[in-house]
N, C-alpha and C positions, 0 to 999 in steps of 0.2 A: 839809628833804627833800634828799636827797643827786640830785645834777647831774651831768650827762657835763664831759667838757673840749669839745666842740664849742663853736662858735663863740654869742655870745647870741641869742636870736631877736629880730626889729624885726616886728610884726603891723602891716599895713595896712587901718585903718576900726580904728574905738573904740566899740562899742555891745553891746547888750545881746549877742549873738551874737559878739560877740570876746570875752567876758567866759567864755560858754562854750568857746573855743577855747582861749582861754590857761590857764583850768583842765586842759584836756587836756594841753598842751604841759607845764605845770608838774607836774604826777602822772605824765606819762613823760621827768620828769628835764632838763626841758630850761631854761634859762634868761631868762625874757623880762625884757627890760629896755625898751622904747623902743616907741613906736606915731609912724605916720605917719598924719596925714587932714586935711581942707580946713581944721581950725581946732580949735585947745586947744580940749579938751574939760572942759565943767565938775567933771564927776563924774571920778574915775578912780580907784578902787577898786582897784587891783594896781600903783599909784606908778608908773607907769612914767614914763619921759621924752618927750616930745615934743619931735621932729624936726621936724616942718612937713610943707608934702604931698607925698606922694612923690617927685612929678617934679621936685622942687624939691633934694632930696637925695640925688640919689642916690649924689653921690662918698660919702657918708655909710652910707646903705644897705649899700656896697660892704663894712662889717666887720660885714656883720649876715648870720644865715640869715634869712628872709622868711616872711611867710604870710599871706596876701589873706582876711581876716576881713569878707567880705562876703556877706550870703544870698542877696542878688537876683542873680539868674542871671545876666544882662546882664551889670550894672556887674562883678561878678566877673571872667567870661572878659575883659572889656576891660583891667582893671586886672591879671591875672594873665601876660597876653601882652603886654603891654606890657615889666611887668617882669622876664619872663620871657628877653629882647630883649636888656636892659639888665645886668640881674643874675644871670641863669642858672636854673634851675631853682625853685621854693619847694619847701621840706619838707615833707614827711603830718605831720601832727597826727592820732597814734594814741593812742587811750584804754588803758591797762594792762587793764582789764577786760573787752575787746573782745575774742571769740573768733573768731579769723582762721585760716582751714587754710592749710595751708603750700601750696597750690593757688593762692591767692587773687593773680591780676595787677593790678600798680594803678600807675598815673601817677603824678605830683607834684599837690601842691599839693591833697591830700583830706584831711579830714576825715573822721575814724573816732572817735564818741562816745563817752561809756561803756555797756554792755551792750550793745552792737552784735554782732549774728554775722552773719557772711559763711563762706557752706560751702564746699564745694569749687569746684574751676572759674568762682568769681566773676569777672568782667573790669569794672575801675573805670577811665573816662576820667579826663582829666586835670578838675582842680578840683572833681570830686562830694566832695558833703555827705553822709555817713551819719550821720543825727541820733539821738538818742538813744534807744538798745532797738529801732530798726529791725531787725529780719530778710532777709536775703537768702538766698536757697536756692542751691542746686549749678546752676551753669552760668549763672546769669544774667547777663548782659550791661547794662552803666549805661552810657551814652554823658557826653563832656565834659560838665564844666560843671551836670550835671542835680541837682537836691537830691531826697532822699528824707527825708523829715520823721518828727517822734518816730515810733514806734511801726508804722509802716507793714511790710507785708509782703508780699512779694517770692516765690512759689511759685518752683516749680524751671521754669528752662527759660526765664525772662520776657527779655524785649528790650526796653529801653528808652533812647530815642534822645538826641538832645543838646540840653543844654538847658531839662530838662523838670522840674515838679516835679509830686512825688506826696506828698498832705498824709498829717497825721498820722491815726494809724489805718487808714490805706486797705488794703485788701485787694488783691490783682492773683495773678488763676485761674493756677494751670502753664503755659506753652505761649505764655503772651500774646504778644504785638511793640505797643510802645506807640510813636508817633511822636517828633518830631522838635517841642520848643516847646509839648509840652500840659502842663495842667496840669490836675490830680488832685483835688478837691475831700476836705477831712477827712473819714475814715469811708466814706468809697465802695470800692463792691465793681465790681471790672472782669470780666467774662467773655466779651468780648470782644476782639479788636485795635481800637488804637486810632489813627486816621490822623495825620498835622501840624497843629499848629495850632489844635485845639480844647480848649474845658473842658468837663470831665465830671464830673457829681456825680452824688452816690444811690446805691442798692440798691435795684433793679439800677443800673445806670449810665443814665448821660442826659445826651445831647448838650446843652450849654446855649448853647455859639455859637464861633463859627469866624473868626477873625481871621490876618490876615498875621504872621507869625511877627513884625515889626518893629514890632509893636504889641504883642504880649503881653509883660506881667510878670510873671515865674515868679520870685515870691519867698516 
């Protein structure tokens, strides 16, 4: 597969969901050589080299472009503002097969799958995930950091806040505003707004319990 002359990429986390990324990264031409995480990983299926943990390398880092291969929301923003601090920006990992309007505003450090659409007027924080065949309509709004999972779809006009995940399949009505730390249970249909802090599952939707944002894991 033919490659840019940009610089190689170094992905940070080794696991089933890097695996998805760096296929990305590699189908739009980009170079991945090197993974950083807490310890040599057994499996590694795309050869790459290991570096050691991040913090640990970074004068090394410093000849690589980056990209925080982690689903859990948390650990993500932590480890992406860190080195973000350190090494400047990460790169989008955009899928060749993604249909993206020329509309579409988006931060660093996202994740665009394959069959992905995003319509016009989308606005993408920094670090979202658009997982595989997700839909997002005209004007929606994703806050940092938030994942939106295979298949999920996004009506036109939705709000959704930072940090928040919405599983695969879910449904979410036009008009929505979804908070800040919820997460979206697989297959559930939203038609209502959704406040901070809760998970909601089913069709219709159903409060299932509400926690301090420092305790939910949106992964």
């Amino acid at each position: 597969m033919k490659t840019t002359l940009k610089r190689p990429v170094a992905i940070i986390g080794y696991s089933g969901h890097a695996y998805v990324i760096v296929d990305i990264l590699l189908s739009a031409g980009r170079l991945v050589t090197a993974y950083c995480d807490a310890e040599e990983k057994p499996r590694n299926p795309y050869h790459l080299k290991y570096l050691g943990k991040e913090s640990e390398v970074i004068s090394q880092l410093l000849n690589f472009d980056f990209f925080t291969c982690i689903g859990h929301n948390g650990a993500r923003e932590k480890v992406h503002m860190e080195l973000s601090q350190l090494l400047g920006n990460p790169i989008n990992a955009i899928h060749p097969s993604a249909v993206i309007s020329s509309s579409v505003r988006m931060e660093d450090g996202i994740m665009i799958a394959a069959n992905v659409t995003l319509n016009p007027l989308v606005e993408l924080g920094r670090g979202v995930i658009c997982n595989t065949s997700c839909s997002i309509d005209h004007e929606c709004s994703v806050g940092d950091f938030t994942h939106i999972a295979p298949g999920a779809v996004l009506c036109g006009n939705v709000k959704v806040g930072r940090s928040s995940f919405i599983g695969a399949n879910a449904v979410i009505r036009q008009g929505i505003t979804i908070g800040n730390n919820v997460m979206i249970g697989a297959g559930t249909v939203i038609v209502k707004d959704i406040p901070d802090n809760v998970t909601v599952v089913g069709n219709p939707q159903k409060v299932l319990m509400k926690k301090q944002a420092s305790k939910l894991l949106a992964a």
